[in-house]
C-alpha beads as a LAMMPS data file, in Angstrom:
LAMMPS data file: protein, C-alpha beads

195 atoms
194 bonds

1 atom types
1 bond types

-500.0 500.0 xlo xhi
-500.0 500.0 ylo yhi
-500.0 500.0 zlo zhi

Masses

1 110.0

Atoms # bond

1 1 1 -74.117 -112.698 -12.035
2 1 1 -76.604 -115.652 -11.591
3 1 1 -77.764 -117.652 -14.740
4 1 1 -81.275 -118.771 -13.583
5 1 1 -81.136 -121.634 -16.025
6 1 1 -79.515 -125.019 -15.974
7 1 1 -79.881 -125.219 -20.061
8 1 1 -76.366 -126.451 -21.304
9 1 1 -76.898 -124.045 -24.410
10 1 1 -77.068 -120.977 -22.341
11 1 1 -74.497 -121.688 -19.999
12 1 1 -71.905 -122.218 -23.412
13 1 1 -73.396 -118.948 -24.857
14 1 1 -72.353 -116.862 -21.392
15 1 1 -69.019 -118.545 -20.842
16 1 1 -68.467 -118.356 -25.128
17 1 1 -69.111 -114.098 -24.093
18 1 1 -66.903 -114.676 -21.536
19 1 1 -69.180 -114.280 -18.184
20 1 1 -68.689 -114.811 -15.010
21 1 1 -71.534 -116.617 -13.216
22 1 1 -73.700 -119.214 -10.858
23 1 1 -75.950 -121.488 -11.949
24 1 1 -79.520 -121.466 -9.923
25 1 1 -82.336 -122.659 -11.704
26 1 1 -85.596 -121.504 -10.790
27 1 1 -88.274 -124.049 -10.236
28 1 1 -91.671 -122.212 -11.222
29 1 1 -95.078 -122.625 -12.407
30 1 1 -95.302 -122.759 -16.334
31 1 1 -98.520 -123.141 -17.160
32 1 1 -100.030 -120.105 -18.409
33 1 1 -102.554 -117.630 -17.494
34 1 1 -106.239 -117.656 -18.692
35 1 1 -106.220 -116.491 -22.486
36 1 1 -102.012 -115.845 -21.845
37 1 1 -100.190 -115.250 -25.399
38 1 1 -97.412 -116.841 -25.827
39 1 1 -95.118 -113.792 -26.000
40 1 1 -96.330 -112.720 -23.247
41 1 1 -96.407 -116.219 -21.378
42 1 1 -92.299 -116.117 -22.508
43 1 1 -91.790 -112.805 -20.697
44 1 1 -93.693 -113.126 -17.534
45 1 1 -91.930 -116.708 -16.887
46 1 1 -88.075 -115.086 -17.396
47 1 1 -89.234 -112.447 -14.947
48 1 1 -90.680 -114.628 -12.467
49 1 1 -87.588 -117.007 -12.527
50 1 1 -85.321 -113.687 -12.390
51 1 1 -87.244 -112.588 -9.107
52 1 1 -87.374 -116.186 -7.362
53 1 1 -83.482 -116.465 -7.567
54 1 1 -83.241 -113.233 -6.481
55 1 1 -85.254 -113.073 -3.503
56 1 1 -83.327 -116.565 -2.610
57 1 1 -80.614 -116.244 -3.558
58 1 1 -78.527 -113.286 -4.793
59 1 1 -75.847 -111.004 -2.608
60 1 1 -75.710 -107.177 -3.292
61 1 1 -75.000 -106.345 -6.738
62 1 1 -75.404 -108.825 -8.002
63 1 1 -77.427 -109.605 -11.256
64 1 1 -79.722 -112.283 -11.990
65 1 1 -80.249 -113.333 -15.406
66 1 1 -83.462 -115.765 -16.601
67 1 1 -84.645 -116.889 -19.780
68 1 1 -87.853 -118.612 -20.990
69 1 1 -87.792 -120.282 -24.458
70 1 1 -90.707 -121.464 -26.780
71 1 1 -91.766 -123.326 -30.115
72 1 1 -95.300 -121.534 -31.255
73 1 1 -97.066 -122.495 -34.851
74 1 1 -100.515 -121.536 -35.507
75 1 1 -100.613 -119.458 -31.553
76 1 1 -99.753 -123.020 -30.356
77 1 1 -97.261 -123.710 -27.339
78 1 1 -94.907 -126.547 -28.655
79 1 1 -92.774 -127.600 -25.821
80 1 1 -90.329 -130.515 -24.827
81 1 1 -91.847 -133.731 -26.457
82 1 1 -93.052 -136.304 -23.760
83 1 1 -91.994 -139.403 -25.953
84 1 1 -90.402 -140.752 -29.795
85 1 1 -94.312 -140.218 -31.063
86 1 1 -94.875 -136.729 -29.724
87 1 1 -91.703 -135.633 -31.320
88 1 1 -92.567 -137.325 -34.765
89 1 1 -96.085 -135.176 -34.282
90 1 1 -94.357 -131.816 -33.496
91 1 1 -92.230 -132.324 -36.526
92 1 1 -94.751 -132.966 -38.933
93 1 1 -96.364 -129.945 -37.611
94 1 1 -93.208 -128.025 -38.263
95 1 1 -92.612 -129.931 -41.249
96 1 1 -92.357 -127.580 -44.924
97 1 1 -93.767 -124.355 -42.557
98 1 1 -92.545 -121.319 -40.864
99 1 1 -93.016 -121.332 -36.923
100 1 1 -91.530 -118.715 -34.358
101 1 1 -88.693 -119.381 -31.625
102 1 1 -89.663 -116.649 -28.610
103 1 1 -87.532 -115.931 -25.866
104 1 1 -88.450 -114.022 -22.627
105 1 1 -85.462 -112.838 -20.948
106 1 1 -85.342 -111.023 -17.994
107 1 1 -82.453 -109.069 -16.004
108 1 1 -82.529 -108.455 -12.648
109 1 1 -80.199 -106.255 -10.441
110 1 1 -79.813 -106.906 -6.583
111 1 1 -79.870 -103.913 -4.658
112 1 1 -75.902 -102.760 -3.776
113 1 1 -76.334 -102.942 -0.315
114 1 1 -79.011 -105.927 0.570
115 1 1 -78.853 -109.483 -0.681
116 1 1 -82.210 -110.979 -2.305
117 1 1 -83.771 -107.578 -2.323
118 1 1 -84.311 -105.701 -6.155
119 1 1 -82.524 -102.638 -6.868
120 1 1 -84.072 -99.430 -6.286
121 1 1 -82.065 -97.882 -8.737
122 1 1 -81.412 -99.975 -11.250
123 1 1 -85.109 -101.647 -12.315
124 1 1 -85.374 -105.438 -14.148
125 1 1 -85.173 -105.182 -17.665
126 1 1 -87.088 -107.775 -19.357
127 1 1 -87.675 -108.316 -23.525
128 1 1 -88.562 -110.818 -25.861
129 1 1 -86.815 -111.704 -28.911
130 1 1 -88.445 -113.754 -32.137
131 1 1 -86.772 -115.791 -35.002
132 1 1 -89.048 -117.342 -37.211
133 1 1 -87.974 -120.625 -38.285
134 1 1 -88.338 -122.358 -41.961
135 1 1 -88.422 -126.035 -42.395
136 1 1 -87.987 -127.890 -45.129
137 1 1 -90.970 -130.761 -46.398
138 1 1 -89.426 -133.761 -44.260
139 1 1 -90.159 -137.175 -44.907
140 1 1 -91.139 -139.698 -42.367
141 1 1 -88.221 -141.548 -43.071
142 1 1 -86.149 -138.153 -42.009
143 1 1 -88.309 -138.019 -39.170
144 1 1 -87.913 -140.775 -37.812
145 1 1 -84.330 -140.693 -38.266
146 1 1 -84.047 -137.641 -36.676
147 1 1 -86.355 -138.597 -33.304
148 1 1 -84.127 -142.449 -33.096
149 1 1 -81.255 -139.838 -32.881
150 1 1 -82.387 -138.578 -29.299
151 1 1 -81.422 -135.369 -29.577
152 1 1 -85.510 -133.656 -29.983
153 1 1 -86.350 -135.185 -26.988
154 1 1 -85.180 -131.991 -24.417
155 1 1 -85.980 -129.041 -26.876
156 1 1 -89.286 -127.155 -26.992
157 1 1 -90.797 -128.095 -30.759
158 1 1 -88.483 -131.648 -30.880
159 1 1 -85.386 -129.679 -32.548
160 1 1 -81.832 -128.266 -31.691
161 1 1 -81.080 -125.735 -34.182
162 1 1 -77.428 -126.076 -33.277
163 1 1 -77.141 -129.697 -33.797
164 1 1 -78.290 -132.067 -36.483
165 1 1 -81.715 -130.800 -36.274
166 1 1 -80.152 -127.133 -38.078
167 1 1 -78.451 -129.304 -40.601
168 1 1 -81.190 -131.146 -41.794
169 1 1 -84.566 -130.044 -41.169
170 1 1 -84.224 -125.761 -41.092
171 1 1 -84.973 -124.533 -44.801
172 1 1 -83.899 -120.511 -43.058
173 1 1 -84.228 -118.315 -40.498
174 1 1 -85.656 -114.778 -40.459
175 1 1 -84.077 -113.251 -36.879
176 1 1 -81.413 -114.491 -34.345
177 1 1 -79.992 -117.506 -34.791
178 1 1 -78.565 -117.881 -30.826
179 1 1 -82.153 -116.751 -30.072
180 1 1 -83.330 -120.383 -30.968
181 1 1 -80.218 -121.742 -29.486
182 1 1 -81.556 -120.314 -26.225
183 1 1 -80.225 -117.103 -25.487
184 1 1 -79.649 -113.675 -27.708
185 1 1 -76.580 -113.481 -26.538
186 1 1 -75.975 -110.494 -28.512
187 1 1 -79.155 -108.405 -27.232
188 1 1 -78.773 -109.749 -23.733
189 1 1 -74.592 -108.223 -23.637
190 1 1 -76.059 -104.538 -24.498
191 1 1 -78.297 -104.735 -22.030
192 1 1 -76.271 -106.027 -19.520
193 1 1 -73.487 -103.278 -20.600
194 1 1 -76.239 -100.992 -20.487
195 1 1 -76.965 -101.819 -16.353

Bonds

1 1 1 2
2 1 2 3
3 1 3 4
4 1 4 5
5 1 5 6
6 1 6 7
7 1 7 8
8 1 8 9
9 1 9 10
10 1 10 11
11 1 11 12
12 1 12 13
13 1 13 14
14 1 14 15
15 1 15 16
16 1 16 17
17 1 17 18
18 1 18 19
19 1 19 20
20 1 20 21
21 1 21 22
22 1 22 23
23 1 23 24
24 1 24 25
25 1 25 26
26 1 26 27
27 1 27 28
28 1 28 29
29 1 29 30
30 1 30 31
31 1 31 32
32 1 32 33
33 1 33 34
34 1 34 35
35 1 35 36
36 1 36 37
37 1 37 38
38 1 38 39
39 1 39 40
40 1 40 41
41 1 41 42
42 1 42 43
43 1 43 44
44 1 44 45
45 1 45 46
46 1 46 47
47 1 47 48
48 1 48 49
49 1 49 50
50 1 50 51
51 1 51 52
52 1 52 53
53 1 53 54
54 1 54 55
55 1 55 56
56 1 56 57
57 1 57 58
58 1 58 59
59 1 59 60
60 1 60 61
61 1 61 62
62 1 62 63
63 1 63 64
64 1 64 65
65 1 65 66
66 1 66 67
67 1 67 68
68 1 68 69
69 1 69 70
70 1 70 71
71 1 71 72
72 1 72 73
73 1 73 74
74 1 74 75
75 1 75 76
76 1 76 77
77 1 77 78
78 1 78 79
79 1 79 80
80 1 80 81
81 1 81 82
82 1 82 83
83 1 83 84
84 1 84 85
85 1 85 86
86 1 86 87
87 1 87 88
88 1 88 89
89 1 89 90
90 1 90 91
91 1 91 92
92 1 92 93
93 1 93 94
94 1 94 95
95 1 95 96
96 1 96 97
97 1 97 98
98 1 98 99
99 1 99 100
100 1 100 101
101 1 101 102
102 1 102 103
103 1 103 104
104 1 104 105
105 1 105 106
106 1 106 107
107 1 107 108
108 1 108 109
109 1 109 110
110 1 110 111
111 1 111 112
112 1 112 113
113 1 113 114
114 1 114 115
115 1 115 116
116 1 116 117
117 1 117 118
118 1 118 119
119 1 119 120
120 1 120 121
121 1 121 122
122 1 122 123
123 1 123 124
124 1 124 125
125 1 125 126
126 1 126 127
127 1 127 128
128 1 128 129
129 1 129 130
130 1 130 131
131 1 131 132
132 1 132 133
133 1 133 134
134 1 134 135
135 1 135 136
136 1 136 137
137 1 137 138
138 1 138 139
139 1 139 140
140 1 140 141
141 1 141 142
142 1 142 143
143 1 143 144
144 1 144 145
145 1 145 146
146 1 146 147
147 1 147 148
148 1 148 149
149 1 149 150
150 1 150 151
151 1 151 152
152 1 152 153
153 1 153 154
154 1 154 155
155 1 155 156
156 1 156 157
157 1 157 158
158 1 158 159
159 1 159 160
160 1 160 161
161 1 161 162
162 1 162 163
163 1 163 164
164 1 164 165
165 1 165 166
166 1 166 167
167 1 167 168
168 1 168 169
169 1 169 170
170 1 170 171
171 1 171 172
172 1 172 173
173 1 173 174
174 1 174 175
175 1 175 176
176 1 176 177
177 1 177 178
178 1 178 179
179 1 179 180
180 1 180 181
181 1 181 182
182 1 182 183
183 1 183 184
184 1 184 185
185 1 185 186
186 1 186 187
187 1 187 188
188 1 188 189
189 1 189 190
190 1 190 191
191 1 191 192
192 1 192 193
193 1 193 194
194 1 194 195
């Protein structure tokens, strides 16, 4: 298998399930489409990472495996903050509300007896799961704690659920939990078994 992702948390959720795999990100356009929702934007990203590793990349049966992740409030894309201030705005956003954690994940089978060329058999299976997400009111003071930490500044909507941010900021969640890590590790196992 090929993880088409160089996200830490991913790579620890398929070795926790006890995968085999390569890493080979996939360096695409992410900007959406004219009038793109973001579920959809989620989904058509995993698929076109899943293909672009594929057609590079992959040897006969071989499956590639991509995954798109995103922060949305109010049909708003929150992604990776670009400084300390953007994060402090994305959490005030979040702050005392309910936003949803999409991922796009798409699984790709190499045909058995080409590299880089899709399956005819087997075609790419592609979802999207959603958690929606609970904060509590936060304080600036929390806030900025939080941000002077570091660890918002890589995640889309300036939080790691698994880290301090799911300690001290999320009030509940209503869906997978390792779907906001990064991966739903649990859905993505059927349908690998599935394949």
């Amino acid at each position: 298998m090929i993880l088409a992702s160089q996200s830490p948390r991913r790579i620890e959720l398929l070795r926790e399930a006890g995968f085999e795999f390569r890493v080979i990100p996939a360096d695409v356009n992410e900007k959406p489409l004219p009038r793109e929702n973001p579920f959809s934007l989620v989904e058509r990203l995993a698929c076109v990472k899943a293909a672009t590793v594929l057609a590079t990349h992959a040897e006969p049966s071989e499956v590639v495996l991509a995954a798109d992740t995103i922060v949305t409030i109010d049909g708003e894309v929150l992604g990776k903050p670009n400084d300390a201030a953007d994060a402090c705005a994305m959490l005030r956003r979040l702050s005392g509300r309910t936003h949803t954690v999409a991922t796009g994940v798409c699984i790709a089978p190499c045909d058995e007896r080409e590299p880089r060329r899709l399956s005819d058999d087997e075609p790419p299976v592609s979802f999207v799961a959603k958690t929606d997400v609970t904060f509590y009111e936060l304080t600036d003071e929390e806030i900025d704690a939080y941000v002077a930490s570091g660890e918002p500044m890589d995640k889309a909507g300036a939080y790691g659920i698994q880290g301090t941010g799911g300690r001290m900021l999320v009030k509940g969640i209503d869906g997978d939990f390792y779907n906001v890590v990064g991966l739903p590790i649990a859905e993505v196992v059927r349908k690998l078994k599935a394949l």
